[in-house]
C-alpha positions as CSV (number, residue, x, y, z in Angstrom):
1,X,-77.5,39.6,53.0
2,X,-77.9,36.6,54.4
3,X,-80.2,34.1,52.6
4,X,-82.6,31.0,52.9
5,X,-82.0,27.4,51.6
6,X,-85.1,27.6,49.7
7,X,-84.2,31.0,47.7
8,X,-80.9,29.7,46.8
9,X,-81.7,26.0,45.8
10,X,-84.3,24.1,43.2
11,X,-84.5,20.7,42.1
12,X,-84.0,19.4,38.6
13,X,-86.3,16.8,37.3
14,X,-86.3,16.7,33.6
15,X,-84.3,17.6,30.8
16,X,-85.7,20.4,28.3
17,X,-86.6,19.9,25.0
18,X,-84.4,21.1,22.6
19,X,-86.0,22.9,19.3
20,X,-83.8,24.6,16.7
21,X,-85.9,27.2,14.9
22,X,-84.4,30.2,12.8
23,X,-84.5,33.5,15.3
24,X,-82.2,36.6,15.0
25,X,-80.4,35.1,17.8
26,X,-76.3,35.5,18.0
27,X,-73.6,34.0,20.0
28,X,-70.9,36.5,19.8
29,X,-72.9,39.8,20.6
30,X,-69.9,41.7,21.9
31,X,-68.6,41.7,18.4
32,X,-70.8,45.2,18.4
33,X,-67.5,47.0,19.9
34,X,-65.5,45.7,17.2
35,X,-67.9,46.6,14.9
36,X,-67.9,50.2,16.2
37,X,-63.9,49.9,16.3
38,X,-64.1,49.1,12.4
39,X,-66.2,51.9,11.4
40,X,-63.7,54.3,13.5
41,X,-61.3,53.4,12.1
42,X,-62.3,52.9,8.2
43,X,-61.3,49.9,8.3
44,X,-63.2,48.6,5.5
45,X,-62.7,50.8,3.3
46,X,-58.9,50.6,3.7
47,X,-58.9,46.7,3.2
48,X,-60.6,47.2,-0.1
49,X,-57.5,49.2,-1.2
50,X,-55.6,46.7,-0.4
51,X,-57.3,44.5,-2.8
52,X,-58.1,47.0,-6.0
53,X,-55.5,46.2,-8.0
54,X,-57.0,43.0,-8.1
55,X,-60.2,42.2,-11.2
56,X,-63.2,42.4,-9.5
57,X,-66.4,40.4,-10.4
58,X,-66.9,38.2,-7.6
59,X,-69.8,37.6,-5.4
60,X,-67.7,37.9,-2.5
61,X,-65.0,40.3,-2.5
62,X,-61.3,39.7,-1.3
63,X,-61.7,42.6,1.5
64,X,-64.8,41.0,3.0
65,X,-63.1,37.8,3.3
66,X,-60.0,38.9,4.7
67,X,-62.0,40.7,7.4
68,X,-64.3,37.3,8.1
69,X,-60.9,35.8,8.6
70,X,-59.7,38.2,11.1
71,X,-63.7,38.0,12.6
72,X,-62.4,34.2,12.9
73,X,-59.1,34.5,14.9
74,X,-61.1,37.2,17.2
75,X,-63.7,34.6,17.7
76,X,-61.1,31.7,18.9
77,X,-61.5,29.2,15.9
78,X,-58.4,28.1,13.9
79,X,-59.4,25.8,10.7
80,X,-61.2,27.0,8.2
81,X,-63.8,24.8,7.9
82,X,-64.9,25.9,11.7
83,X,-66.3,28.6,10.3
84,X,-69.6,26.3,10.0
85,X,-69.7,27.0,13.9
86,X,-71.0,31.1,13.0
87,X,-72.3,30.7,9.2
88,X,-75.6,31.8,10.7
89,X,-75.2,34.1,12.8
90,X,-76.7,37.7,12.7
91,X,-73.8,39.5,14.0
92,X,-71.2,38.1,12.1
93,X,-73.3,38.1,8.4
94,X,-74.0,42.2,9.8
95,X,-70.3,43.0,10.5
96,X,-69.4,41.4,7.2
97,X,-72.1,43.6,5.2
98,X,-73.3,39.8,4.0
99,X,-76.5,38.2,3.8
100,X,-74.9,35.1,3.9
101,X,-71.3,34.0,4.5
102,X,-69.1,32.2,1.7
103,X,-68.9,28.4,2.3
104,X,-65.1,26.9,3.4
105,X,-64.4,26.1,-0.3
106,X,-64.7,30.4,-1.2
107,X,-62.4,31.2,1.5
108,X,-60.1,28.3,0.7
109,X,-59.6,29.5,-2.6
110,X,-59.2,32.8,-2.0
111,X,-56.2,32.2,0.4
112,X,-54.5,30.2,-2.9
113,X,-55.1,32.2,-5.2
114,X,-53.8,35.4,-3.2
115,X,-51.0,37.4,-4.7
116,X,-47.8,39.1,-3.6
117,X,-49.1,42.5,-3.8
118,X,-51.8,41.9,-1.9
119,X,-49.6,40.9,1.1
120,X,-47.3,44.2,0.6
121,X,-50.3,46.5,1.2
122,X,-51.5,44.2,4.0
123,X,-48.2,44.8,5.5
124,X,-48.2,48.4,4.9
125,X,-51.9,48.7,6.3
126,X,-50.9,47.2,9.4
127,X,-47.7,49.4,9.6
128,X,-49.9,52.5,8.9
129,X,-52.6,51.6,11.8
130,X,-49.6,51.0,14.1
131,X,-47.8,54.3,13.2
132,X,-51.5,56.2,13.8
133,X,-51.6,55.3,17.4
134,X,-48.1,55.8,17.9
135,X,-48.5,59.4,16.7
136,X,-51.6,60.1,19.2
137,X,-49.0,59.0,22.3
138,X,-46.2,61.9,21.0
139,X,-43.6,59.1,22.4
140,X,-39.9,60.5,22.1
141,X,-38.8,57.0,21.6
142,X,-39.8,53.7,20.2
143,X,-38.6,50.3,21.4
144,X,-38.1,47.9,18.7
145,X,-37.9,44.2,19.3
146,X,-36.6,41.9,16.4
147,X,-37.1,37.6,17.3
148,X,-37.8,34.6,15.2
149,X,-40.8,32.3,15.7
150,X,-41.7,28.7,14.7
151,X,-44.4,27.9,12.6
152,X,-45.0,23.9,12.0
153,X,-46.7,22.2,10.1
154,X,-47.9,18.4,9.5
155,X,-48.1,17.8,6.1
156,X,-46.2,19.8,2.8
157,X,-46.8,23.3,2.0
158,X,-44.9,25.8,-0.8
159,X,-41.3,27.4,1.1
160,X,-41.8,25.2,4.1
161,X,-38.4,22.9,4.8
162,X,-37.3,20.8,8.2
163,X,-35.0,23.2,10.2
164,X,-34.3,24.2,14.1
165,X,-37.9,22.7,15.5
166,X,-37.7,22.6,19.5
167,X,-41.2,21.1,19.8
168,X,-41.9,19.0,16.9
169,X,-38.6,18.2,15.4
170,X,-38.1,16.4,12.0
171,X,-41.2,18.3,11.3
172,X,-41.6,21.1,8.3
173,X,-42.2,24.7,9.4
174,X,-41.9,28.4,8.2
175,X,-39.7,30.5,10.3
176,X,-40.7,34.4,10.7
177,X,-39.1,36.8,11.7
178,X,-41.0,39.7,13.8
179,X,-40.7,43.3,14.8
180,X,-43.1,44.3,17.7
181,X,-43.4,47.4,19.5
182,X,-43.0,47.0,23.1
183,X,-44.7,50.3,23.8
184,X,-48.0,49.2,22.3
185,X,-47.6,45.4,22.4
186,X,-48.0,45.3,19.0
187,X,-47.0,43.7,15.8
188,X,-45.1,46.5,13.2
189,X,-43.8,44.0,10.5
190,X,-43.2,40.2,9.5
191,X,-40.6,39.1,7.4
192,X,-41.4,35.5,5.7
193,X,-38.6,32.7,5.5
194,X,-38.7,29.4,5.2
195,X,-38.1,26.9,8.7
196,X,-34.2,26.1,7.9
197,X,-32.3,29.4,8.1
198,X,-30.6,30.9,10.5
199,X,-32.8,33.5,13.3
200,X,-30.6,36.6,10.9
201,X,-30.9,35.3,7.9
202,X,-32.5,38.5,6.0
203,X,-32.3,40.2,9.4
204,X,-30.0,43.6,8.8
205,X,-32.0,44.4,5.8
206,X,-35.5,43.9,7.9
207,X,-34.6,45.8,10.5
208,X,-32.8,49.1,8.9
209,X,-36.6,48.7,6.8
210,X,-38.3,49.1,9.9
211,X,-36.4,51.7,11.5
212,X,-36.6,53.3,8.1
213,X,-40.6,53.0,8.1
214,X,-40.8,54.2,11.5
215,X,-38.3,57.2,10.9
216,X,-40.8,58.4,7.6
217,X,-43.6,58.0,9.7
218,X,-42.8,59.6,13.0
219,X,-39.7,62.0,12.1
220,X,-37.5,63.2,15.0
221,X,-38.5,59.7,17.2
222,X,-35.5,57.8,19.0
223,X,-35.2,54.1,18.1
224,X,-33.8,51.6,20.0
225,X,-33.6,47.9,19.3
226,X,-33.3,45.0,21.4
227,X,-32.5,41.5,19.8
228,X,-30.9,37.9,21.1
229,X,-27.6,36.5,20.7
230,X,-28.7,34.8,17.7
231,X,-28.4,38.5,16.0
232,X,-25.0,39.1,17.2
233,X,-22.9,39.7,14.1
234,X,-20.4,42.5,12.7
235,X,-22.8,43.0,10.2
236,X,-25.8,43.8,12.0
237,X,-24.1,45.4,15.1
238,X,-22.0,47.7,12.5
239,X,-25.2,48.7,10.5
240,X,-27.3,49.6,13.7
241,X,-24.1,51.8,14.7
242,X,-24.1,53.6,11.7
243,X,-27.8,54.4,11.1
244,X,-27.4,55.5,14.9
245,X,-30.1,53.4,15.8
246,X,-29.3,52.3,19.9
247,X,-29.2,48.9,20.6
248,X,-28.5,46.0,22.7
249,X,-27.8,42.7,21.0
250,X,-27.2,39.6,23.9
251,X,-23.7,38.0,23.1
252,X,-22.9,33.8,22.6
253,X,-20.2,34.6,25.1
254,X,-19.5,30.4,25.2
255,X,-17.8,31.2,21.7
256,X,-15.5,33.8,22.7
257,X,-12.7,32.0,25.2
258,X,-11.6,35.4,26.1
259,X,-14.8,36.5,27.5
260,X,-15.0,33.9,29.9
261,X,-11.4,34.8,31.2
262,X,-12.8,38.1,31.7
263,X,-15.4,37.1,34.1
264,X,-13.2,34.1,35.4
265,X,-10.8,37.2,36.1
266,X,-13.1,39.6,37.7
267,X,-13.1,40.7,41.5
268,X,-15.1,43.4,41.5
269,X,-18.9,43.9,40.3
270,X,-21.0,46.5,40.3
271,X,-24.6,45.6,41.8
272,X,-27.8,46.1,40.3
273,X,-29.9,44.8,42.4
274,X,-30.3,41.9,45.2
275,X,-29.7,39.3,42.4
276,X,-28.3,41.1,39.6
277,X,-24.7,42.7,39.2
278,X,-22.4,43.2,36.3
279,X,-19.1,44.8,35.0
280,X,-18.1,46.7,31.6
281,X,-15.4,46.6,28.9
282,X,-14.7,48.0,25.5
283,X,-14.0,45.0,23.3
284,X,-14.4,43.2,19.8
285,X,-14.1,40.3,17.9
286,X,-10.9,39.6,16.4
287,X,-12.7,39.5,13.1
288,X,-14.2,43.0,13.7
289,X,-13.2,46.0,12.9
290,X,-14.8,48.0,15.8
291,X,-14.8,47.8,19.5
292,X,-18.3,48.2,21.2
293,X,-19.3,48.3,24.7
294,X,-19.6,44.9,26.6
295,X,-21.8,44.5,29.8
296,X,-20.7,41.6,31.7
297,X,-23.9,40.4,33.8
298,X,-24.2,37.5,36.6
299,X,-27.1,36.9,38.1
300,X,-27.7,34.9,41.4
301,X,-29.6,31.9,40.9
302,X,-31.5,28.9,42.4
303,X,-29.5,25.6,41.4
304,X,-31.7,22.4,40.9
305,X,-31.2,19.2,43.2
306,X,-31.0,16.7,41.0
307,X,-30.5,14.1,43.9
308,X,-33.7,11.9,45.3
309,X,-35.8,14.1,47.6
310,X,-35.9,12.8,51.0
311,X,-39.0,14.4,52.6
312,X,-37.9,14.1,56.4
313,X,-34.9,16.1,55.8
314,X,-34.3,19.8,55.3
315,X,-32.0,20.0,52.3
316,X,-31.0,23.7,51.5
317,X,-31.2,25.9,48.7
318,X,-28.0,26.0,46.8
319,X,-27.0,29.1,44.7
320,X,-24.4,30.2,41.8
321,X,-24.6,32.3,39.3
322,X,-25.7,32.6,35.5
323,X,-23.6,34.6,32.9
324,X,-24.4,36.5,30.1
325,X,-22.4,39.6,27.6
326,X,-24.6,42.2,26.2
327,X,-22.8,44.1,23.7
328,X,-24.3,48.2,23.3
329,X,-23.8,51.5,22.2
330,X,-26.2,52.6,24.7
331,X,-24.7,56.2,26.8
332,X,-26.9,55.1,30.1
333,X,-25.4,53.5,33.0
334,X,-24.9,50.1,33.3
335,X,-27.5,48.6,35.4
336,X,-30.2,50.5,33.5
337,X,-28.8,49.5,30.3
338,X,-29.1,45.8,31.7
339,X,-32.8,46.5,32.9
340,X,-33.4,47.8,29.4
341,X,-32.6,44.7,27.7
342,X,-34.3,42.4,30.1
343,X,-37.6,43.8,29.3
344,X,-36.6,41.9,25.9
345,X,-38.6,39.2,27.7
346,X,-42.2,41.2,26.6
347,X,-41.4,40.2,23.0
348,X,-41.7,36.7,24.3
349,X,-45.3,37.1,25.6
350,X,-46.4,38.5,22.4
351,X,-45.4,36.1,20.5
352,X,-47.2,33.1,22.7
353,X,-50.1,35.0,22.8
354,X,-50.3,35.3,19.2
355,X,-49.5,31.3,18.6
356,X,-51.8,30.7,21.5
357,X,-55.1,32.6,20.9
358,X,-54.0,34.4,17.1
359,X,-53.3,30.7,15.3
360,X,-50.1,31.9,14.1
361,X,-48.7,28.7,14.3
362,X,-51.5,27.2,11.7
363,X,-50.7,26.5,8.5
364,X,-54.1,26.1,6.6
365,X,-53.2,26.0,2.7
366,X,-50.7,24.5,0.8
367,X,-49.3,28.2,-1.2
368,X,-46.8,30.0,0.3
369,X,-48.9,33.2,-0.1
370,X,-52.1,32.2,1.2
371,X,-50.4,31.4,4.5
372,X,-48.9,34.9,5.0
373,X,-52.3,36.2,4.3
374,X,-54.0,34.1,6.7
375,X,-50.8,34.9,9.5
376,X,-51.7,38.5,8.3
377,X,-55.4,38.0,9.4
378,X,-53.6,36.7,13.2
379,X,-51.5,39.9,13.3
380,X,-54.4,42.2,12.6
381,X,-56.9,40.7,15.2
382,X,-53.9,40.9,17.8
383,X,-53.5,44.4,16.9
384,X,-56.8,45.6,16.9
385,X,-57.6,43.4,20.2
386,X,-54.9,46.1,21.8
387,X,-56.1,49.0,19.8
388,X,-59.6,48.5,21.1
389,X,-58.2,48.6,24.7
390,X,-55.8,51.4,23.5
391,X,-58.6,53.4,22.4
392,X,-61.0,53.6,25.4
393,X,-58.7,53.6,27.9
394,X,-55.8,55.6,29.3
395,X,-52.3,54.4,29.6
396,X,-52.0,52.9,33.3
397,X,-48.4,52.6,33.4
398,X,-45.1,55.0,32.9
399,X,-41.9,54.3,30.9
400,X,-39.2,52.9,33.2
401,X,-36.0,51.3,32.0
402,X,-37.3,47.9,30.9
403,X,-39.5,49.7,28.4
404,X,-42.8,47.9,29.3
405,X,-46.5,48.6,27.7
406,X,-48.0,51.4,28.8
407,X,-51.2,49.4,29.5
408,X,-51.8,46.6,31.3
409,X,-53.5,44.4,28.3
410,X,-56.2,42.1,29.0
411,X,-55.0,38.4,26.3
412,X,-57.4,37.9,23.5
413,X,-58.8,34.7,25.0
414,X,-60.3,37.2,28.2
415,X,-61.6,39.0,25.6
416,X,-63.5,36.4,23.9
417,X,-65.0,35.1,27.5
418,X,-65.3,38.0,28.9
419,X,-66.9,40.1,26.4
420,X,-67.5,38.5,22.9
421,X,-68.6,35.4,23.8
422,X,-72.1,36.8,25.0
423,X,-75.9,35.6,23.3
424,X,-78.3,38.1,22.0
425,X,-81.2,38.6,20.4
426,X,-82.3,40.7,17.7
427,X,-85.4,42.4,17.9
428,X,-87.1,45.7,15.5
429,X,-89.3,47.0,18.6
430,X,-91.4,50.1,16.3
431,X,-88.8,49.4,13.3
432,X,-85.8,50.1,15.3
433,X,-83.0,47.7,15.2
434,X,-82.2,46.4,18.8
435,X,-79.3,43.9,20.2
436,X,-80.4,42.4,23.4
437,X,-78.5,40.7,25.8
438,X,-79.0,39.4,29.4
439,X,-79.4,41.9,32.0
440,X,-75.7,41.8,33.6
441,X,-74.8,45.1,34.9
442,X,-71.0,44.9,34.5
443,X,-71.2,43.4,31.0
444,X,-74.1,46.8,30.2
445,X,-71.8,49.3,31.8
446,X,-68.4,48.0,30.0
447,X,-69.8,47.2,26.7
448,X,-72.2,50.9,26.3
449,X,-68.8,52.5,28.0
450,X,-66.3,51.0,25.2
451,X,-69.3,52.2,22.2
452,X,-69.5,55.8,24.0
453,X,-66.1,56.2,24.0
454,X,-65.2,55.0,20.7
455,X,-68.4,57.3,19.6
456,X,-66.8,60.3,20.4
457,X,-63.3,59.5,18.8
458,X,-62.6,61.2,15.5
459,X,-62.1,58.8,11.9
460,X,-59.1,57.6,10.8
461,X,-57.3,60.1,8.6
């Protein structure tokens, strides 16, 4: 349609006059699908569990601020005392079940004074969830991916020390280790260290616990694992063998001087694809007592010119190749066995969303405990972000050999922009409570067609 100058254009003369009054007015009004998702899911109920062991007595309970923490993180905001930014907000104090919210100071307090147990059954609420949504799929097998992730920090906290620090080095940190489901793109399972050990430091009894959880939970499901070479030990490789859990662990072939005569040796490679080929052996570690199956993989790749560029001349591309060993007890061929552990790579995405938009790599008190319940409150607003997305829409994608998500996830922060960063009003038009927001036909048709579907879904067991 083809419009006039004047329909399209207006001038601008003045600013308004701003006025603060107190109106039912919010500024996250897409929180109502969250809201909805909670009460599906019980998930109120099942956070004060996690707290009952716990005295009770206090104005505000540990549950409700645990869950305004995780209301937080979904919101974008990282400190605590940028919680100031929503203390009046309608939405928020409704979700909550508040009248008003508990100053910086209450939820500061909380966080040190949180115990162990606490963090357990967070831990094994957030398994549970997971596990429940797994079990609606009916997968025949799971994809397990085990990697450690820096947390830093400026100043002292409890169990922090100065270790391996790529972007801030000298500085303290905690250093995590993290099972995700590549399946679901979710979190299972954290396992706390401090910032200078080793990536498998506490590893082979973290993972056999997670396959073991996911066994109990979902009996008769294939595992397989998929970890970095920072994992590849006789211990760990020997353990996954014997549990018969199928794995792929990449190999520091740059220690092994016999490797490298191997590929030095070669002739003959089997191709992949247009850029990737490899070769097998059975071999082991002197030290070892077992030989496994080694891929050797090359992969054709751009090299950089380091030189100064002259712009008038044409200066090809040169190419050579990049090495790497995966070692396996995997029974499929090799190029799909080296597909397979490529799609390692997903773990990576999760966790930079999860620094980038979940503040995981925010320290925000000084006890060690506090700050695995506040990296708790990341991990549950990353996971319900997917479930939400999970839960009113279908799978969009099929399981190939790199084992990627079966849905194409929309990142917390288009979330937030797209959909929870919206302004309402509150109105009671003939006593009935109404949430209005402006009239924007794709925002009405997504956000009534998330609360219809999640409306029909049954409750949480």
């Amino acid at each position: 349609m083809k419009l006039r100058r004047s329909d399209v254009r207006r001038q601008v003369h003045v600013l308004p006059i701003l006025k603060f009054e107190s109106q039912s007015l919010t500024s996250y009004a897409g929180l109502v699908v969250f809201h909805q998702l909670l009460a599906v899911l019980e998930f109120k109920d099942r956070l004060r569990d996690c707290f009952r062991h716990l005295a009770g007595g206090k104005v505000f309970g540990r549950a409700t601020i645990f869950l305004q923490l995780i209301v937080h993180i979904l919101l974008g905001f990282r400190e605590l005392r940028d919680s100031r930014a929503y203390q009046d907000d309608p939405l928020v104090k409704r979700l909550l079940g508040l009248k008003r919210l508990p100053d910086v100071a209450t939820v500061s307090r909380m966080l040190q004074n949180a115990d162990p147990k606490s963090v357990e059954n967070l831990r094994r609420l957030l398994r549970q969830m997971l596990f429940e949504r797994l079990a609606v799929l009916g997968l025949t097998r799971i994809t397990l991916d085990f990697d450690g992730s820096v947390q830093s920090t400026r100043r002292w906290a409890e169990g922090t020390a100065v270790g391996y620090n790529k972007k801030r080095k000298g500085a303290r940190s905690y250093y995590p280790l993290f099972c995700t489901i590549a399946q679901t793109s979710q979190v299972l399972d954290f396992l706390h260290r401090s910032g200078n050990v080793h990536d498998s430091h506490g590893a082979r009894e973290f993972i056999l616990a997670c396959v073991q959880a996911v066994r109990q939970a979902l009996p008769g499901i294939l595992v397989e694992v998929r970890m970095d070479s920072a994992f590849f030990s006789d211990e760990i490789v020997s353990a996954l063998d014997q549990h018969h859990i199928e794995f792929t662990v990449s190999v520091p072939f740059e220690r092994f001087t016999e490797l490298k005569r191997m590929i030095e040796g070669r002739k003959r490679w089997s191709r992949v694809n247009g850029e990737v080929s490899c070769f097998e052996a059975d071999w082991k570690p002197k030290i070892w007592n077992q030989s496994f199956r080694f891929l050797f993989v090359r992969t054709l790749a751009k090299r950089q010119h380091k030189e100064p560029v002259q712009l008038d001349l044409f200066i090809p591309y040169e190419t050579g190749y990049d090495f790497k060993v995966i070692v396996t007890n995997k029974t499929l061929a090799a190029g799909n066995t080296v597909l397979f552990h490529e799609g390692r790579g997903s773990q990576e995405n999760i966790l930079g969303e999860l620094k980038a938009h979940c503040q995981m790599d925010y320290v925000p008190v000084t006890r060690r405990i506090g700050n695995q319940l506040y990296l708790l409150a990341g991990l549950f607003a990353h996971n319900l972000a997917r479930e939400l997305q999970m839960a009113t829409t279908p799978p969009c994608r099929q399981t190939t050999a790199q084992r990627p998500a079966l849905w194409a996830f929309e990142k917390l922060d288009t979330l937030r922009t797209t959909l929870l960063h919206r302004a309402g009003r509150f109105t009671r038009p003939q006593g009935i409570l109404t949430l209005t927001l402006n009239a924007n036909d794709w925002l009405r048709q997504r956000i009534l067609g998330i609360i219809k579907t999640l409306m029909g879904l049954p409750k949480a067991a």
